[in-house]
VEXKE-913163 format. One record per residue (C-alpha): residue in one letter; x, y, z; chain. Coordinates in pm, 1 decimal. Example, Ala and Ser with C-alpha at 12.3 -4.5 7.8 and 13.67 -1.06 7.14 Angstrom:
BEGIN
+--------+----------+----------+----------+--------+
! residu !       c1 !       c2 !       c3 ! chaine !
+--------+----------+----------+----------+--------+
!      A !   1230.0 !   -450.0 !    780.0 !      A !
!      S !   1367.0 !   -106.0 !    714.0 !      A !
+--------+----------+----------+----------+--------+
% end
This chain:
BEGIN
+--------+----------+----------+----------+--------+
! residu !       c1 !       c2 !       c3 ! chaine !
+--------+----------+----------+----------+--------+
!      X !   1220.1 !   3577.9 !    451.0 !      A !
!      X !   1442.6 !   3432.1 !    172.4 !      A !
!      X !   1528.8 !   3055.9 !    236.0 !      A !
!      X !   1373.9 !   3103.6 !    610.4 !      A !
!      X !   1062.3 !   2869.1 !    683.4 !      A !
!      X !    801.6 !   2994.0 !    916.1 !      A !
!      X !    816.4 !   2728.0 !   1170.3 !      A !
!      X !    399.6 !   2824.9 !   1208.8 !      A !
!      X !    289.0 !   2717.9 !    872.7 !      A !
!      X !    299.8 !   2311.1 !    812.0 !      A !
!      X !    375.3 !   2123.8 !    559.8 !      A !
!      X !    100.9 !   1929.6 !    409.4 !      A !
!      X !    310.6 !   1815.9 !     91.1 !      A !
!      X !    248.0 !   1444.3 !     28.3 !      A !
!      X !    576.4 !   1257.3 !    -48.5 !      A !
!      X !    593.5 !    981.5 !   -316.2 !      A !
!      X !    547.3 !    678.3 !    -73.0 !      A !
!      X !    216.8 !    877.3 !     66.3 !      A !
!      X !     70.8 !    896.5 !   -305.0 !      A !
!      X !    181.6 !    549.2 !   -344.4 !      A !
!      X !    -21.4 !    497.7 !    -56.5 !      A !
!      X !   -317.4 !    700.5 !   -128.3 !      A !
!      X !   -323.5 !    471.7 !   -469.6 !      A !
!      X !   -348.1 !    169.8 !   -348.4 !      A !
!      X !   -608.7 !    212.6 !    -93.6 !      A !
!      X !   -806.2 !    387.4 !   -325.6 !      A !
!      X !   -769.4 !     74.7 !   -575.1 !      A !
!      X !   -861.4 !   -123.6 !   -274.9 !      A !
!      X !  -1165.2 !     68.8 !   -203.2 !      A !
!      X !  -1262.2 !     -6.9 !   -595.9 !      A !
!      X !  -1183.5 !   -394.2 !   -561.7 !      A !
!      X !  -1424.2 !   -453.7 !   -278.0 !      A !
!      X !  -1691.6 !   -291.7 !   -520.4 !      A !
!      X !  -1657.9 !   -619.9 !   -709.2 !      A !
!      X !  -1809.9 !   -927.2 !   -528.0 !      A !
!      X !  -2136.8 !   -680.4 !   -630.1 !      A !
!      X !  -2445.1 !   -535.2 !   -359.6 !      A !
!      X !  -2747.2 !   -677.6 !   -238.8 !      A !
!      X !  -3032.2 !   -430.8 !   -181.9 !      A !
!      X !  -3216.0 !   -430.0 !     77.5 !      A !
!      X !  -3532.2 !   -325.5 !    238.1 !      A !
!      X !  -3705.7 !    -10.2 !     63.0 !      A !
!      X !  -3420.1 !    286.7 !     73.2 !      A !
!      X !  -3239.5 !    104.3 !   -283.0 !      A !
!      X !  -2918.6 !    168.0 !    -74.1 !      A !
!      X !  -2686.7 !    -98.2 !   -140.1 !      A !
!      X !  -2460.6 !   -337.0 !     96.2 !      A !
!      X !  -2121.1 !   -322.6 !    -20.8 !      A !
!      X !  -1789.9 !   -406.1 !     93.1 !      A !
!      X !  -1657.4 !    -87.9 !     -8.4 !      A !
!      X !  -1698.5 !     58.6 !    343.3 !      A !
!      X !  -1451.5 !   -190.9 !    483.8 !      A !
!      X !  -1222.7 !    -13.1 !    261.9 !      A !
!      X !  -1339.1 !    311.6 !    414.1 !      A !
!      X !  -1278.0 !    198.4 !    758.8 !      A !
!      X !   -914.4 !     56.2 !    631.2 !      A !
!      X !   -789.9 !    369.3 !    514.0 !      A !
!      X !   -828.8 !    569.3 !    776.4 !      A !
!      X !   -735.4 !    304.3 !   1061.5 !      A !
!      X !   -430.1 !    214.8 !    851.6 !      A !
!      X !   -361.6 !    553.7 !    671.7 !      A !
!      X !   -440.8 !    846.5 !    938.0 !      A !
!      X !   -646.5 !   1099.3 !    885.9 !      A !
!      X !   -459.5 !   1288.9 !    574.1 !      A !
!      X !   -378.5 !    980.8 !    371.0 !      A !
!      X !   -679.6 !    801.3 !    485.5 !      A !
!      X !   -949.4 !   1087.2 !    337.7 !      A !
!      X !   -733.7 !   1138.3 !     69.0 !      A !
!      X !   -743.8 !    758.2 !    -43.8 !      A !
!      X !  -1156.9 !    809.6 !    -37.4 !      A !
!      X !  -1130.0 !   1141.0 !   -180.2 !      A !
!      X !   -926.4 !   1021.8 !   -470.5 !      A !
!      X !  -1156.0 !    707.4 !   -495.5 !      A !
!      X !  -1470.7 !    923.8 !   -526.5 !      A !
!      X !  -1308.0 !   1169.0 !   -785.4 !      A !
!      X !  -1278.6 !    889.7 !  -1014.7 !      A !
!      X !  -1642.2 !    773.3 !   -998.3 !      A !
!      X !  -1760.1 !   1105.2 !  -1051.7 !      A !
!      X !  -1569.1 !   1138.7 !  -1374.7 !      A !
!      X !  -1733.7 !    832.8 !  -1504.3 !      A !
!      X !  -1561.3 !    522.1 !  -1373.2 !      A !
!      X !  -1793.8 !    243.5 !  -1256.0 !      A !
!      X !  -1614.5 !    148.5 !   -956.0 !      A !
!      X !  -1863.4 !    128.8 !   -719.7 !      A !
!      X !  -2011.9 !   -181.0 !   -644.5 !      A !
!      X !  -2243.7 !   -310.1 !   -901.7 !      A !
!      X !  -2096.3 !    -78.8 !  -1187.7 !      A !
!      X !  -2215.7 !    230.7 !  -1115.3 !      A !
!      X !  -2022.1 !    562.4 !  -1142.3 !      A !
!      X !  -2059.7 !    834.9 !   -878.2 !      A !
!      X !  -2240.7 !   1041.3 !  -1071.1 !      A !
!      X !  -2521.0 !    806.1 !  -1115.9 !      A !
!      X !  -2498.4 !    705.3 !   -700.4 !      A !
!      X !  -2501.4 !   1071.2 !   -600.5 !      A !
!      X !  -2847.3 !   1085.3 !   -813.3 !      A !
!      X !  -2974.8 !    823.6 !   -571.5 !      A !
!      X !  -3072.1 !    750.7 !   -236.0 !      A !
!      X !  -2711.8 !    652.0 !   -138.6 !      A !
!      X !  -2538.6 !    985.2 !   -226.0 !      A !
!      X !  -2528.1 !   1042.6 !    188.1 !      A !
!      X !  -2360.6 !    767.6 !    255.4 !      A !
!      X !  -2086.4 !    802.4 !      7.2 !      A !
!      X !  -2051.6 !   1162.3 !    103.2 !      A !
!      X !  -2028.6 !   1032.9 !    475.8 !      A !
!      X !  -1720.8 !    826.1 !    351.7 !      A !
!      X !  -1475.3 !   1158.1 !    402.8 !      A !
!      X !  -1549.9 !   1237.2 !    722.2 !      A !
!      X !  -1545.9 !    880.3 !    841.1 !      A !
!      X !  -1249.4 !    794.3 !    742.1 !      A !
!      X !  -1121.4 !   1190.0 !    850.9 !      A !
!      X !  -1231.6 !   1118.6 !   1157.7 !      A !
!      X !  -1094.1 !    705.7 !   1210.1 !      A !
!      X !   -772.5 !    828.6 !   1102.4 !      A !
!      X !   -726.4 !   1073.3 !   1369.3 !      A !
!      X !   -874.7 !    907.5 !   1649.5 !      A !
!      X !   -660.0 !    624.9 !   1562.2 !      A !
!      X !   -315.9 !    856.7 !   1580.2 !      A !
!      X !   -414.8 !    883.6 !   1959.6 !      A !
!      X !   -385.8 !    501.3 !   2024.7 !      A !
!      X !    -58.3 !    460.9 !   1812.6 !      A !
!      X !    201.9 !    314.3 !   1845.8 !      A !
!      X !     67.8 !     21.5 !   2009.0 !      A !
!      X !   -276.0 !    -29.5 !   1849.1 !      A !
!      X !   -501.8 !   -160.0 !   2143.3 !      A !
!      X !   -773.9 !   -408.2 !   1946.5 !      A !
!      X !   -997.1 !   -261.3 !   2210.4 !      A !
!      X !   -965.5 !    110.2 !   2159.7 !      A !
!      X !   -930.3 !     33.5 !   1752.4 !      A !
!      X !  -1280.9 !   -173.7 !   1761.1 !      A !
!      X !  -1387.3 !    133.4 !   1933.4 !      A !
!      X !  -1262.6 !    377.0 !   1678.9 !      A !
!      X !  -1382.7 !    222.9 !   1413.8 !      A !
!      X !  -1689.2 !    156.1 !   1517.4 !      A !
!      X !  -1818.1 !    456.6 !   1709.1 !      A !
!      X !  -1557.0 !    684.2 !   1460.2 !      A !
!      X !  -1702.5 !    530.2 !   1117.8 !      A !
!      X !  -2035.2 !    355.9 !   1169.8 !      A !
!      X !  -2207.4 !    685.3 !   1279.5 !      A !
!      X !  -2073.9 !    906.7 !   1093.0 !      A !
!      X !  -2157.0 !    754.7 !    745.4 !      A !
!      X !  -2523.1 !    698.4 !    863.7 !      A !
!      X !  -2541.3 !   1028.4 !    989.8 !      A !
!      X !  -2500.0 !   1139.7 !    619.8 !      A !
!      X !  -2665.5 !    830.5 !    498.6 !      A !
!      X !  -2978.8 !    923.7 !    711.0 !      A !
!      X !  -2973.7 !   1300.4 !    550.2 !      A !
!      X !  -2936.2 !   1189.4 !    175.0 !      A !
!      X !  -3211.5 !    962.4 !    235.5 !      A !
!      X !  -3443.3 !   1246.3 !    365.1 !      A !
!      X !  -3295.9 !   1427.6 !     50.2 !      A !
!      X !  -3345.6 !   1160.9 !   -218.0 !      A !
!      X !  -3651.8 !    969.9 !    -92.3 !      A !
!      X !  -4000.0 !   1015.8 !     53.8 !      A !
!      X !  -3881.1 !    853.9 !    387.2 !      A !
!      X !  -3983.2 !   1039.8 !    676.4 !      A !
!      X !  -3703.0 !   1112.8 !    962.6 !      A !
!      X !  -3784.6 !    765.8 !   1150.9 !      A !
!      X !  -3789.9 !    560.6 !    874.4 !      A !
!      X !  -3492.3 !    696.6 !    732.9 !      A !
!      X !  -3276.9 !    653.2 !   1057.6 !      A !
!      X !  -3449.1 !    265.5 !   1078.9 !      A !
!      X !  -3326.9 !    198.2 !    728.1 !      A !
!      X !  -2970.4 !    189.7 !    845.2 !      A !
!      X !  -3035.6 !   -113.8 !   1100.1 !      A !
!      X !  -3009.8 !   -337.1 !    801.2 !      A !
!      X !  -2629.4 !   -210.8 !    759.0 !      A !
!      X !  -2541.1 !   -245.7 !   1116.3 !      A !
!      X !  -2514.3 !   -650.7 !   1130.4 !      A !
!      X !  -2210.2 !   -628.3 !    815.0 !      A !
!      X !  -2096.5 !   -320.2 !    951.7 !      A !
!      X !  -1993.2 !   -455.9 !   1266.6 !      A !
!      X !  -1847.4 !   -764.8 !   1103.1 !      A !
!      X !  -1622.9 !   -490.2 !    910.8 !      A !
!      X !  -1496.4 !   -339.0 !   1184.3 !      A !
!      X !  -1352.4 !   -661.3 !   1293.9 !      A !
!      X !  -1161.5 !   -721.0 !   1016.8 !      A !
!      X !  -1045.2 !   -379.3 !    996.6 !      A !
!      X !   -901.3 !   -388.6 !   1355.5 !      A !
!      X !   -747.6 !   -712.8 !   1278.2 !      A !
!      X !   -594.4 !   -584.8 !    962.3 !      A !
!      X !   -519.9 !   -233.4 !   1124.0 !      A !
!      X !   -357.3 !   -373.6 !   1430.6 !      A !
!      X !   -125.9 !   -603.9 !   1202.7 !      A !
!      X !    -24.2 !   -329.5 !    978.2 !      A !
!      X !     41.2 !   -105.9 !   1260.7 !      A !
!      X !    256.1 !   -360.1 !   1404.8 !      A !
!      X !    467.0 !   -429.2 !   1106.4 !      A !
!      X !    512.7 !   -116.7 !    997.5 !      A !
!      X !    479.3 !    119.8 !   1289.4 !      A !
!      X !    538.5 !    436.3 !   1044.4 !      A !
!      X !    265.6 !    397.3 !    813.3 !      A !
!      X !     76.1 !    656.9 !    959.0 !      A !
!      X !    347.0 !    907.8 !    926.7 !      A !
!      X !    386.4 !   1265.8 !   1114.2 !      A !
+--------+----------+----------+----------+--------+
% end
């Protein structure tokens, strides 16, 4: 098997423009934790802007990139940065009642990115509201609504009713991602990659 590749095994190898890549969305995930959070209701999870970034990388990124971006993100909160929104670190959000929905960023952004592949190359604004609606929104309050049951003395129905406070902003993100996405996708119809 010298020098032969078996044509069954992928390669998963990022290149230097797909670190480059991964980088910058994960420093863009960090700058929209700096306009701050406003907590509301009685959870103490925070409204952020940081999900927009979320959404972003995996609409713009794909699936690979895209988790990477959040996984990298997350790695560096957890060794003490205070990128998320309002200063904290990752260690100290995982302690709290947001730790679900900041674990619900992989998967969200997993599952944007390849939902997303299917639409490309043209980018319908119809299918990519979709995608990023139905392929982020749920899936990060899916994990929201178990780390509140985790971290908190919220039953099941007032854990799930917590995250109608996110859904107005929410939806306002997954305008501008599509917007952004479609753009991207438009001017550079590679991004995405193989």
């Amino acid at each position: 098997m010298d020098g032969v590749e078996n044509p069954r095994v992928r390669r998963v190898a990022f290149t230097g423009r797909d670190m480059a890549q991964v980088a910058v969305f994960a420093a863009l995930i960090a700058a929209l934790g700096l306009p701050g959070a406003i907590t509301v209701g009685f959870s103490g999870v925070p409204i952020t802007v940081q999900t927009l970034g979320v959404i972003l990388a995996g609409a713009v990124l794909g699936p690979r990139k895209g988790t990477a971006a959040v996984v990298v993100f997350l790695a560096l909160t957890l060794i003490g940065l205070p990128l998320l929104s309002g200063g904290r670190t990752g260690l100290t959000a995982l302690a709290g009642p947001s730790a679900g929905y900041l674990i619900g960023w992989i998967p969200a952004a997993c599952v944007i990115g390849l939902l997303t592949v299917r639409i490309l190359p043209k980018y319908p604004v119809a299918l990519g509201l979709l995608i990023n609606a139905f392929g982020g929104i749920p899936v990060i309050y899916l994990f929201g609504t178990l780390g509140l049951l985790l971290r908190t003395d919220l039953g099941l129905r007032e854990a799930i009713t917590t995250n109608g406070a996110f859904i107005p902003g929410d939806l306002a993100k997954v305008v501008v991602a599509t917007v952004v996405a479609k753009g991207v996708h438009r001017a550079y119809p590679g991004v995405i990659g193989g």
